[in-house]
Structure formats: structure tokens, C-alpha cells
PyMOL Python script that loads the backbone (N, CA, C, O; Angstrom):
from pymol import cmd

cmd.read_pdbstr("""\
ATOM      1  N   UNK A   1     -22.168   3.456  16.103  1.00  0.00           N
ATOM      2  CA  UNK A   1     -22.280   4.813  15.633  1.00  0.00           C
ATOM      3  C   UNK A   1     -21.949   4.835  14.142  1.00  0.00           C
ATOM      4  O   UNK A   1     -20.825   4.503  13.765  1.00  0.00           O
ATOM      5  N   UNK A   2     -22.785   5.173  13.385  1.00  0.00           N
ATOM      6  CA  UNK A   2     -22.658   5.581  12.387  1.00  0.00           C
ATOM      7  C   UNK A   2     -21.200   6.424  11.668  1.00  0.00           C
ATOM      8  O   UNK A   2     -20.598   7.195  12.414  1.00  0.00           O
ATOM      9  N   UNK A   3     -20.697   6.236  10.239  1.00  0.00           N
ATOM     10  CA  UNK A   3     -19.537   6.902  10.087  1.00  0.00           C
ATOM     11  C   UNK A   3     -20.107   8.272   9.100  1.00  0.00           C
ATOM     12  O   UNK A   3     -21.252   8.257   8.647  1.00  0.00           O
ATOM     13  N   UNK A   4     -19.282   9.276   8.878  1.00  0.00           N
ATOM     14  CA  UNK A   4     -19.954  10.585   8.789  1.00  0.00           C
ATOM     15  C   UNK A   4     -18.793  10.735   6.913  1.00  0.00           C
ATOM     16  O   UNK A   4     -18.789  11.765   6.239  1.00  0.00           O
ATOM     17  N   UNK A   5     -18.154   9.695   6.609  1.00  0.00           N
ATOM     18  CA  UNK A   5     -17.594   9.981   5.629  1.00  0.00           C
ATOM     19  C   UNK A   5     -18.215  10.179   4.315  1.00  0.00           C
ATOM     20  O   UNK A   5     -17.678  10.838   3.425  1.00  0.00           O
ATOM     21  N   UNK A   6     -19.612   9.468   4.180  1.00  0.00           N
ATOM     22  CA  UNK A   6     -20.516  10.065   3.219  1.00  0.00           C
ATOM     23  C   UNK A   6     -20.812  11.014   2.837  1.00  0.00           C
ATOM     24  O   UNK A   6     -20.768  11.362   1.657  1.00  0.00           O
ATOM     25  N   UNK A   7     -21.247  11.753   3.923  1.00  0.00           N
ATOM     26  CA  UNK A   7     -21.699  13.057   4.824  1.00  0.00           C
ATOM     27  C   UNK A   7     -20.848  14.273   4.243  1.00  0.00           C
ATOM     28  O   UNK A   7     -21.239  15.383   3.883  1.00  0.00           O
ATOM     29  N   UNK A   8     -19.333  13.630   4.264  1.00  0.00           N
ATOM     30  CA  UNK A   8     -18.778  15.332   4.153  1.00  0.00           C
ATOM     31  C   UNK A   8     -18.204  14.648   2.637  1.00  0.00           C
ATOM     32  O   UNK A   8     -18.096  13.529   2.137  1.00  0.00           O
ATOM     33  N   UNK A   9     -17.941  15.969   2.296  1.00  0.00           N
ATOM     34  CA  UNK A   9     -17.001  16.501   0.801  1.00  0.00           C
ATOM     35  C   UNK A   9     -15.515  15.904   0.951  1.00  0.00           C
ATOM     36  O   UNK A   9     -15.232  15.542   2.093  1.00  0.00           O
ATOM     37  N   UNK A  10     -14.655  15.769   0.097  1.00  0.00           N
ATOM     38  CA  UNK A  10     -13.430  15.912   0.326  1.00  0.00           C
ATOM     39  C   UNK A  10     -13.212  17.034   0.874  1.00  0.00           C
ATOM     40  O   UNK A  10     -12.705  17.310   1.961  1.00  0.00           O
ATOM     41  N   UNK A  11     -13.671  17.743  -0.037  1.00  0.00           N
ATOM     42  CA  UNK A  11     -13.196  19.234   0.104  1.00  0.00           C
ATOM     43  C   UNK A  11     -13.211  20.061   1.880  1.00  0.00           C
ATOM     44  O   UNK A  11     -12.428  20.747   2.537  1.00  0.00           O
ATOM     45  N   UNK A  12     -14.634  19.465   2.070  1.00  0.00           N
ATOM     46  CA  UNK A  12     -14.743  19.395   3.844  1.00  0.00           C
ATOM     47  C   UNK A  12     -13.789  18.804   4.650  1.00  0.00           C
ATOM     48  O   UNK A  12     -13.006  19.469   5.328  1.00  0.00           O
ATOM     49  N   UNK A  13     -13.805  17.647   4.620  1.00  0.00           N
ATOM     50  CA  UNK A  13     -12.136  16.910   4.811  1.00  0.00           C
ATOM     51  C   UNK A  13     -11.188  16.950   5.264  1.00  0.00           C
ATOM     52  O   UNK A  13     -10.675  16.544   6.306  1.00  0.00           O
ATOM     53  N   UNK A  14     -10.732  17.815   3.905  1.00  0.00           N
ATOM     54  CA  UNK A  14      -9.368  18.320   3.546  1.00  0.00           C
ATOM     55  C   UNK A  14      -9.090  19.609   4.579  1.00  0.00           C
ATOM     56  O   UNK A  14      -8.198  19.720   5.420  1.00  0.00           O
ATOM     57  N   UNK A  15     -10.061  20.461   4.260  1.00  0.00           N
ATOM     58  CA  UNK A  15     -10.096  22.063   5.519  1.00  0.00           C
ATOM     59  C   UNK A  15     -10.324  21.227   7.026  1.00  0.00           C
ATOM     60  O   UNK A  15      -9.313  21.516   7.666  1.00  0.00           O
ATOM     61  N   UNK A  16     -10.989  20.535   7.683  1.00  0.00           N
ATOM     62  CA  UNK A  16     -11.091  20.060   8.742  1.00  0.00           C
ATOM     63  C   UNK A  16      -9.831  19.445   9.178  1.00  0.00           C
ATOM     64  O   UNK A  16      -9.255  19.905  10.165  1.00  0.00           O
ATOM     65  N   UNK A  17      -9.329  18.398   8.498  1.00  0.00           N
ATOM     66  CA  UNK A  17      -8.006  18.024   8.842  1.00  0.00           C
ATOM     67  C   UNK A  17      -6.658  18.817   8.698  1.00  0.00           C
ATOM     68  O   UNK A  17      -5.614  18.551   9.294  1.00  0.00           O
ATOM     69  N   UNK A  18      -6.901  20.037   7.626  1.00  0.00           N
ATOM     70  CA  UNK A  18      -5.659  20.502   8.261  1.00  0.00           C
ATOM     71  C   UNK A  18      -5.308  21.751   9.170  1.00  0.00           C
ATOM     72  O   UNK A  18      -4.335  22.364   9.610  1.00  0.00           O
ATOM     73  N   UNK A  19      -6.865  21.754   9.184  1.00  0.00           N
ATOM     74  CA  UNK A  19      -7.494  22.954  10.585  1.00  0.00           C
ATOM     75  C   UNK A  19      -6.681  22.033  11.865  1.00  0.00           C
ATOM     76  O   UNK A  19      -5.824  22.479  12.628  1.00  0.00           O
ATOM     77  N   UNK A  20      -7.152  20.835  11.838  1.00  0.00           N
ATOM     78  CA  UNK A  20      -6.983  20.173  13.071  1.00  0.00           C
ATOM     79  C   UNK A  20      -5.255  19.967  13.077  1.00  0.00           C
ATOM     80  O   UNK A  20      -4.623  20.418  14.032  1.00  0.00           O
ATOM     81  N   UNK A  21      -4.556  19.272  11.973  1.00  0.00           N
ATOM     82  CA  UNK A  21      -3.513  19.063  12.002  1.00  0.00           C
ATOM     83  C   UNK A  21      -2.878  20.527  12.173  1.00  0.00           C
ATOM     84  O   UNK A  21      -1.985  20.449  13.017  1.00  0.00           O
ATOM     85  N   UNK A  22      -2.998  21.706  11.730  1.00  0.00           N
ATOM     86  CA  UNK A  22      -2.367  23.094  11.727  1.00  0.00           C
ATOM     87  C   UNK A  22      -2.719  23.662  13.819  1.00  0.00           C
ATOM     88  O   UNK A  22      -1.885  24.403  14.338  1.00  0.00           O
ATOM     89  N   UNK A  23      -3.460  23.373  14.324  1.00  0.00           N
ATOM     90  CA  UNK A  23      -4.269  23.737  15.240  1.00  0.00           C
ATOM     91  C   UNK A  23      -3.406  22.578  16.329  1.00  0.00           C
ATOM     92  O   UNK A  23      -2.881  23.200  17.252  1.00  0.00           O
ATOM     93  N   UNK A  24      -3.234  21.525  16.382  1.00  0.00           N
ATOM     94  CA  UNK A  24      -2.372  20.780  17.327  1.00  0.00           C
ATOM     95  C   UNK A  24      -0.957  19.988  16.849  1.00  0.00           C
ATOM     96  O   UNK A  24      -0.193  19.369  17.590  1.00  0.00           O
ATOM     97  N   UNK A  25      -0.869  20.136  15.780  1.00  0.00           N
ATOM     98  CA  UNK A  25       0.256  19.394  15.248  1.00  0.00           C
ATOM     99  C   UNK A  25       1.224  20.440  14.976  1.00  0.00           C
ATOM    100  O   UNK A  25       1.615  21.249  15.817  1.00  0.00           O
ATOM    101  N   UNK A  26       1.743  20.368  13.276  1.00  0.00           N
ATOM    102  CA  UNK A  26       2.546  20.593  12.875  1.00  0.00           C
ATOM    103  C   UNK A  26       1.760  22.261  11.989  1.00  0.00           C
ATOM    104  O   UNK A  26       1.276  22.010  10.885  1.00  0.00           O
ATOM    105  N   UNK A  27       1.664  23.695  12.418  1.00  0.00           N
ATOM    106  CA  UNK A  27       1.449  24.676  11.651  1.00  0.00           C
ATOM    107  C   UNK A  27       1.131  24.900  10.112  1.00  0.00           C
ATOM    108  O   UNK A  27       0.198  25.485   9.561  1.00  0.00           O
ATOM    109  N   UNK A  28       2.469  24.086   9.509  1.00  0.00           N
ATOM    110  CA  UNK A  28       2.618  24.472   8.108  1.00  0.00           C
ATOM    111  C   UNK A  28       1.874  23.268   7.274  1.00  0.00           C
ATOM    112  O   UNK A  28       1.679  23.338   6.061  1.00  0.00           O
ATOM    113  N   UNK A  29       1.453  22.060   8.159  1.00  0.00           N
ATOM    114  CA  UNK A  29       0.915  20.971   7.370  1.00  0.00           C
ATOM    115  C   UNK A  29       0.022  21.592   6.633  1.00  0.00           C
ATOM    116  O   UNK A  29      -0.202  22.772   6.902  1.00  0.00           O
ATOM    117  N   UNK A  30      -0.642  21.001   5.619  1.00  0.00           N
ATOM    118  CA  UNK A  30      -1.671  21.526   4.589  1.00  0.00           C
ATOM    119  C   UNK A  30      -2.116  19.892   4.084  1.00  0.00           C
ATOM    120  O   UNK A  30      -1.225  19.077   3.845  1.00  0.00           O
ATOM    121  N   UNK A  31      -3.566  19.530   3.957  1.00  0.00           N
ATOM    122  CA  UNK A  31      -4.511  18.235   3.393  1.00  0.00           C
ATOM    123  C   UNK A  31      -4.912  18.988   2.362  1.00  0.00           C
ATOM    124  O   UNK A  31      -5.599  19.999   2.511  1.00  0.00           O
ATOM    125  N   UNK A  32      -4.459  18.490   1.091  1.00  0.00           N
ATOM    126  CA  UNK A  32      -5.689  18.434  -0.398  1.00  0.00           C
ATOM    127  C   UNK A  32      -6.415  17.568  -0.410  1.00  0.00           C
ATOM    128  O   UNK A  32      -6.232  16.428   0.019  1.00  0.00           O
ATOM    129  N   UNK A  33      -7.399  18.045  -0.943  1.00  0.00           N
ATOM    130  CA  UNK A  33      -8.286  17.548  -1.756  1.00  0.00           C
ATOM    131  C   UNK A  33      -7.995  15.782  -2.325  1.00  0.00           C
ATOM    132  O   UNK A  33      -8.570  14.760  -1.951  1.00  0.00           O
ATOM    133  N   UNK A  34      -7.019  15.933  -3.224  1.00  0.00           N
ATOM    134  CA  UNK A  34      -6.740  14.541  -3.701  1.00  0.00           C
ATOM    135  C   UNK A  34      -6.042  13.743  -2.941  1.00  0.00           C
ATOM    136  O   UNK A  34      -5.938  12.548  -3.215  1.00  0.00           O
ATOM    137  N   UNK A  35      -5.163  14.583  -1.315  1.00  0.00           N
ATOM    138  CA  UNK A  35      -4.665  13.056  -1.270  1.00  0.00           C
ATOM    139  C   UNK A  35      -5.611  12.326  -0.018  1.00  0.00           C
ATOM    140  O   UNK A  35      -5.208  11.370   0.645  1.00  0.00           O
ATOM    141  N   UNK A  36      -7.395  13.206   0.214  1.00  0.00           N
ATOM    142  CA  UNK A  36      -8.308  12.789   0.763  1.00  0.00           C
ATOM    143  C   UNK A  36      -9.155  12.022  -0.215  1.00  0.00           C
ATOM    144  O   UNK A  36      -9.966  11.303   0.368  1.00  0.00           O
ATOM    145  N   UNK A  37      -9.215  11.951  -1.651  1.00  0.00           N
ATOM    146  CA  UNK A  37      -9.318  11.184  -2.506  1.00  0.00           C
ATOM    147  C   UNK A  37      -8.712   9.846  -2.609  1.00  0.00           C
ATOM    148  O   UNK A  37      -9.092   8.691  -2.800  1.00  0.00           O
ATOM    149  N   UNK A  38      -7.136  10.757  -2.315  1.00  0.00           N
ATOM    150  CA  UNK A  38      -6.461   8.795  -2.579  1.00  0.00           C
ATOM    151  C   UNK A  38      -6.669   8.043  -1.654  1.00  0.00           C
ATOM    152  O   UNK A  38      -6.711   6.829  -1.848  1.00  0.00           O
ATOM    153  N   UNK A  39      -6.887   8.705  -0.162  1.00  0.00           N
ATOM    154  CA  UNK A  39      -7.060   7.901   0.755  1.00  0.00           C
ATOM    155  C   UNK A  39      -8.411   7.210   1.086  1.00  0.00           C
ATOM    156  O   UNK A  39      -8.386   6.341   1.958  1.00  0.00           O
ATOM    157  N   UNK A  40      -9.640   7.522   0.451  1.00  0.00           N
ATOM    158  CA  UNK A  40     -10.832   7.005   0.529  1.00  0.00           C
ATOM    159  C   UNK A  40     -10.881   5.860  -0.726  1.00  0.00           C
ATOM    160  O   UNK A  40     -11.538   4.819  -0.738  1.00  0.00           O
ATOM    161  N   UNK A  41      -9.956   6.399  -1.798  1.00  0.00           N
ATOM    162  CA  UNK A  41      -9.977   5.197  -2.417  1.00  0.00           C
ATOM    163  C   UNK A  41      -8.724   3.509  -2.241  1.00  0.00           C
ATOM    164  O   UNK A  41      -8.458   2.461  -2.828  1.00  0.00           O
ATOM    165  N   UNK A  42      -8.375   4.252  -1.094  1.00  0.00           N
ATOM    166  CA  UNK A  42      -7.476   3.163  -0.422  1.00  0.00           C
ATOM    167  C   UNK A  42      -6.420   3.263  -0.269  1.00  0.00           C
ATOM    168  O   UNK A  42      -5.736   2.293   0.055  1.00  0.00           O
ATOM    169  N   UNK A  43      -5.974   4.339  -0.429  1.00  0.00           N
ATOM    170  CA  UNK A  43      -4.650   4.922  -0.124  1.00  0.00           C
ATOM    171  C   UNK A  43      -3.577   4.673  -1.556  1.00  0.00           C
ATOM    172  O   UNK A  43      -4.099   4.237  -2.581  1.00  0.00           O
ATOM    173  N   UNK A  44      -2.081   4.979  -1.536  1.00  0.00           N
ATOM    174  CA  UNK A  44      -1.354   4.807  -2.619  1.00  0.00           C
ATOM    175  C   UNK A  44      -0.794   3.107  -2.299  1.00  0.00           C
ATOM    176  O   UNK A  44      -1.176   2.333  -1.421  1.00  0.00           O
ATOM    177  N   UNK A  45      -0.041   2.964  -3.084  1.00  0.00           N
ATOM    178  CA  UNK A  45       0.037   1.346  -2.947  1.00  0.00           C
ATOM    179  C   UNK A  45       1.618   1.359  -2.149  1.00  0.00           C
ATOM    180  O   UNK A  45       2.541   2.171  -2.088  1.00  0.00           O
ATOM    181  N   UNK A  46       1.394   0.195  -1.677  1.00  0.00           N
ATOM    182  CA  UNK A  46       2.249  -0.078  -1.038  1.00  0.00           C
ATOM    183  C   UNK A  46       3.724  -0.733  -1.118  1.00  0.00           C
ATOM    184  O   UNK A  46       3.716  -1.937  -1.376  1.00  0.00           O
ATOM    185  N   UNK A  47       5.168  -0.046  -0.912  1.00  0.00           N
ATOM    186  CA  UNK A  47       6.143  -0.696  -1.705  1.00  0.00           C
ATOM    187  C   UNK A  47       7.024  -2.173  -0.947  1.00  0.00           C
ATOM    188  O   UNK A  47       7.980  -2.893  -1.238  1.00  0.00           O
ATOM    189  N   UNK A  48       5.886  -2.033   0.299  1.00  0.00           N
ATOM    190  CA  UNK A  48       6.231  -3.173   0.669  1.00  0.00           C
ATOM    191  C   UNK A  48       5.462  -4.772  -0.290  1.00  0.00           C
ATOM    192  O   UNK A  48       6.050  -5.846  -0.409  1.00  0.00           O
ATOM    193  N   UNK A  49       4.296  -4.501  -0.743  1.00  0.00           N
ATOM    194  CA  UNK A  49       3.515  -5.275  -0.945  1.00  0.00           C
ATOM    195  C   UNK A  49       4.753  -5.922  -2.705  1.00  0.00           C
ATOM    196  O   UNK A  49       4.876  -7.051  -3.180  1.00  0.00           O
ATOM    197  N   UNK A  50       5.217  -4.946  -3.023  1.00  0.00           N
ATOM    198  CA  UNK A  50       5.485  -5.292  -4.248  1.00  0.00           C
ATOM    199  C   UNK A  50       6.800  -5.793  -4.514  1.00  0.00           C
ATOM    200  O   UNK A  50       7.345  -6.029  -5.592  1.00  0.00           O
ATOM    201  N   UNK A  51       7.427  -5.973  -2.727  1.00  0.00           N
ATOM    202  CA  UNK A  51       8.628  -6.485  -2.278  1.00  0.00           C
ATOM    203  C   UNK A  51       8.181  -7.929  -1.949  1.00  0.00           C
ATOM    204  O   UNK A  51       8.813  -8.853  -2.462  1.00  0.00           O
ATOM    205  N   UNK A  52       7.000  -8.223  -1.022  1.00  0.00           N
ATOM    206  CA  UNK A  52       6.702  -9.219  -1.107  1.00  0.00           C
ATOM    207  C   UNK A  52       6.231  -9.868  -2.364  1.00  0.00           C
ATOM    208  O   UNK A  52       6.384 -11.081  -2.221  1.00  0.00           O
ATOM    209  N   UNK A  53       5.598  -9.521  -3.828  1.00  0.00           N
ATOM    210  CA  UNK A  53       5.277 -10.121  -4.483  1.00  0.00           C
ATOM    211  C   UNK A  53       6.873 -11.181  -5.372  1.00  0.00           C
ATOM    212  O   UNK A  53       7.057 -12.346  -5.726  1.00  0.00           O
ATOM    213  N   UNK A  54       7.751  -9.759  -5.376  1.00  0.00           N
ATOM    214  CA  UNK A  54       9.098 -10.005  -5.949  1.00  0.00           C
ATOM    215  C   UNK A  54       9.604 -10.968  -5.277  1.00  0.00           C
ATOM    216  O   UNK A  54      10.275 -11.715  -5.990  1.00  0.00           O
ATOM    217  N   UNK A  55       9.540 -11.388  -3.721  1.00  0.00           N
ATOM    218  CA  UNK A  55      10.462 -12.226  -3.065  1.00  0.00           C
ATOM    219  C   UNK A  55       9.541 -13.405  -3.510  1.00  0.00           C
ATOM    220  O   UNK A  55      10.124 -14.432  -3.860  1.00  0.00           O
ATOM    221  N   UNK A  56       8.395 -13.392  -3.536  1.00  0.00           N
ATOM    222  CA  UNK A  56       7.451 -15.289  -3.908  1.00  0.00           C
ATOM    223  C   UNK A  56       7.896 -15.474  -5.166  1.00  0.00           C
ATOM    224  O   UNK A  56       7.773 -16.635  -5.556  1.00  0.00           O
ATOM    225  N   UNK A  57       8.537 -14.454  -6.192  1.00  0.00           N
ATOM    226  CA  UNK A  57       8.647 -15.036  -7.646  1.00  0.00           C
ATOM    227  C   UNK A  57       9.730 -15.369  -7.313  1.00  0.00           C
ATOM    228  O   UNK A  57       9.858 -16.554  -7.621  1.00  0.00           O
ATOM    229  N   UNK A  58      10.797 -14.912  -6.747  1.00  0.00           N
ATOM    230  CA  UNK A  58      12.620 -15.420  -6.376  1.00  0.00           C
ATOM    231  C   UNK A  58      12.658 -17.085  -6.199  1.00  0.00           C
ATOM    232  O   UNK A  58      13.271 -18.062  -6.630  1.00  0.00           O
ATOM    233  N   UNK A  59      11.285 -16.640  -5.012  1.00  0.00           N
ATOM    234  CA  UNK A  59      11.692 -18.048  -4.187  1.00  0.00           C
ATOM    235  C   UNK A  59      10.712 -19.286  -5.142  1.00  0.00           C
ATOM    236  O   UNK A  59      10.934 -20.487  -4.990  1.00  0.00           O
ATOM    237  N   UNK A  60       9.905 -18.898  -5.869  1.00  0.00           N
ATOM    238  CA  UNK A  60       9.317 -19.945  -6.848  1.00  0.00           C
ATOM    239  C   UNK A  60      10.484 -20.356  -7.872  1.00  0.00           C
ATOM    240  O   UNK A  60      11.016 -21.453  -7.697  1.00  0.00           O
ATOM    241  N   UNK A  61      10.891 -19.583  -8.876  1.00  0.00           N
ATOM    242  CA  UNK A  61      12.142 -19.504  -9.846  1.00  0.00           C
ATOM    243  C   UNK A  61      12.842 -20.647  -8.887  1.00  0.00           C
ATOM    244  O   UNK A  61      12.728 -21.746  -9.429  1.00  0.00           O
ATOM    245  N   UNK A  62      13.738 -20.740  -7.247  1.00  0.00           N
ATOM    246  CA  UNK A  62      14.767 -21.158  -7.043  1.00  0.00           C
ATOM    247  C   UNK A  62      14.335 -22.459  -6.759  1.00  0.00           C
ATOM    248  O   UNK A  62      15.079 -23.436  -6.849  1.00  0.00           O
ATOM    249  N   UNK A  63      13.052 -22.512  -6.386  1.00  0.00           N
ATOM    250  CA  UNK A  63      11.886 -23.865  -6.029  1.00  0.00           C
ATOM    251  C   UNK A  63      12.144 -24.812  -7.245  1.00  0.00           C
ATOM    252  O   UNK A  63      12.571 -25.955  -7.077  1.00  0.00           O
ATOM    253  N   UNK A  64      11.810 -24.185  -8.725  1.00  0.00           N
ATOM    254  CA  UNK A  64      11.420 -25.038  -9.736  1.00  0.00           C
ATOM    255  C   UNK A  64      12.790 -25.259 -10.579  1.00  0.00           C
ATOM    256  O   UNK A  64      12.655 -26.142 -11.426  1.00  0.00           O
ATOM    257  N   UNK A  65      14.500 -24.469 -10.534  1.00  0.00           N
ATOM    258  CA  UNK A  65      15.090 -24.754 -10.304  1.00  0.00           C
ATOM    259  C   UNK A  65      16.094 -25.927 -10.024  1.00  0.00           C
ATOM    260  O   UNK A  65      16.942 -26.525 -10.685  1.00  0.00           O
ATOM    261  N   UNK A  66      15.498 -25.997  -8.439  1.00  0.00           N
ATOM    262  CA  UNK A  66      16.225 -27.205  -7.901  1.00  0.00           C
ATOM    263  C   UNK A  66      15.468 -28.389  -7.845  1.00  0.00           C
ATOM    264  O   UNK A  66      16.105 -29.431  -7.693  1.00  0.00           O
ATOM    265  N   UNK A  67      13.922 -28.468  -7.959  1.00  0.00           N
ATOM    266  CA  UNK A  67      13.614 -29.491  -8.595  1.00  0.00           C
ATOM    267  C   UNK A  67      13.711 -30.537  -9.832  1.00  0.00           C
ATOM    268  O   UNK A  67      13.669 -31.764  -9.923  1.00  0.00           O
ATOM    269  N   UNK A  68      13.939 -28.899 -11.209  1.00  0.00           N
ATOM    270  CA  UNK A  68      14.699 -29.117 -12.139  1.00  0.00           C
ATOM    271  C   UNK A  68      15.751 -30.277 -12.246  1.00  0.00           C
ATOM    272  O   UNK A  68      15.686 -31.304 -12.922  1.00  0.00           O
ATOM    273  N   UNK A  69      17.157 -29.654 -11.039  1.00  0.00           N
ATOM    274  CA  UNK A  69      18.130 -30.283 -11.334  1.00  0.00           C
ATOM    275  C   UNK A  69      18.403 -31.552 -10.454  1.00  0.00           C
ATOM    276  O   UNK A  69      19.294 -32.374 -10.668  1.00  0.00           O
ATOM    277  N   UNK A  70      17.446 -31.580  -9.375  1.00  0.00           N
ATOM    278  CA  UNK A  70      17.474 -32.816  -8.758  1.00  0.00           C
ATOM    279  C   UNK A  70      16.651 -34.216  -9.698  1.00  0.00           C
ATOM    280  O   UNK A  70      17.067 -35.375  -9.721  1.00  0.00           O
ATOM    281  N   UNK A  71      15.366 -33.669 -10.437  1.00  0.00           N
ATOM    282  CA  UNK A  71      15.333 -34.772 -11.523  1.00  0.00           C
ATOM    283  C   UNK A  71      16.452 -34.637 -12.859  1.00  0.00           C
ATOM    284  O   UNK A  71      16.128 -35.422 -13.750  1.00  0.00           O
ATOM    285  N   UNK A  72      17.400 -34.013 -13.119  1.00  0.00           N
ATOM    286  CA  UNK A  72      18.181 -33.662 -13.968  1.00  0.00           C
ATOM    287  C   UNK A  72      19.247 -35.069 -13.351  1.00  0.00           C
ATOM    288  O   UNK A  72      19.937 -35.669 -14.176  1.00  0.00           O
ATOM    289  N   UNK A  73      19.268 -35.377 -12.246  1.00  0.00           N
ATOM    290  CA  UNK A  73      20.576 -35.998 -11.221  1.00  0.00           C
ATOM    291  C   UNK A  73      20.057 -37.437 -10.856  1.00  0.00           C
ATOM    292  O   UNK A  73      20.911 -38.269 -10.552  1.00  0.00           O
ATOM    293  N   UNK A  74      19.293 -37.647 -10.859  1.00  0.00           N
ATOM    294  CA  UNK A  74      18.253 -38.760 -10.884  1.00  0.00           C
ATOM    295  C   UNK A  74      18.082 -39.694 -11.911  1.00  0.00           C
ATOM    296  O   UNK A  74      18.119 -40.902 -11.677  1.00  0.00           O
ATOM    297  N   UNK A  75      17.819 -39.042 -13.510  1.00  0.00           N
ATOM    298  CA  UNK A  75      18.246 -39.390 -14.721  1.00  0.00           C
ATOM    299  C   UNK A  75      19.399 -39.764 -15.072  1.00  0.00           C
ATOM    300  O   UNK A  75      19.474 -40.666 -15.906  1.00  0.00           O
ATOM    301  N   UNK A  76      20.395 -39.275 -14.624  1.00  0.00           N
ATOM    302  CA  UNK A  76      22.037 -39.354 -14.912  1.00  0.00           C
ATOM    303  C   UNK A  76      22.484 -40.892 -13.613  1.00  0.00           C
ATOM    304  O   UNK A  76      23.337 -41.762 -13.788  1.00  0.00           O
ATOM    305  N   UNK A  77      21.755 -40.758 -12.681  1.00  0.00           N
ATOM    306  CA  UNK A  77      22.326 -42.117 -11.985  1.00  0.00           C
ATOM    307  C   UNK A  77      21.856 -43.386 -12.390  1.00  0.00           C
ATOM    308  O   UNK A  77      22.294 -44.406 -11.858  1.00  0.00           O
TER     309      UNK A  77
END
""", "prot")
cmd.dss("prot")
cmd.show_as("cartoon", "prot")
cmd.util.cbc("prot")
cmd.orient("prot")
């Protein structure tokens, strides 16, 4: 089956989902416009992703490090 996201507007979207979300969910929810934008363009970024980037630089730094000082110990014997 074909997907229908071409098809509609944000703006369509945005009133449909929070028809639907206001209609079985939560009343006061409200969908804009942009954050049916951010989400077609892939959503906001993720703060896990930038936890994982931080932990591969930790663990590279402690990698090159102790390679460092194990040829540092090697030289000295």
C-alpha cells in the first residue's frame, strides 16, 4: 500500500493528528506545523547519539594513551 505522506500538507497533518490525539488521547495536546516538519525531516537529533559519539572519543584518547605508555616502558627496559 502506498504511503499518503506526499499527498497531505503539513498543515493537513498537523490538524489530523491533533484532531486524533485531542479526540482519544490527551484533550489539550496540540501538533504544529513545524514539529510535522521536523519530523519528516527526521526528527530532532538525538542526545543519546552524541553520548555515544563522546564515549568512542574517551575510549580512543584512553586506547592511544596506554599504548603510548606501554611503548614509553618498553624503551626504558
Amino acid at each position: 500500500m502506498p504511503g499518503f505522506g506526499k499527498e497531505l500538507s503539513d498543515r493537513r497533518i498537523a490538524v489530523l493528528r491533533s484532531y486524533l490525539t485531542q479526540r482519544w488521547g490527551n484533550p489539550k495536546a496540540r501538533v504544529t506545523m513545524e514539529q510535522v516538519r521536523t519530523l519528516r525531516a527526521g526528527g530532532p537529533g538525538s542526545p543519546l547519539l552524541m553520548l555515544a559519539r563522546l564515549g568512542m572519543v574517551v575510549v580512543l584518547v584512553i586506547a592511544v594513551v596506554g599504548v603510548w605508555r606501554l611503548k614509553r616502558r618498553r624503551r626504558r627496559a
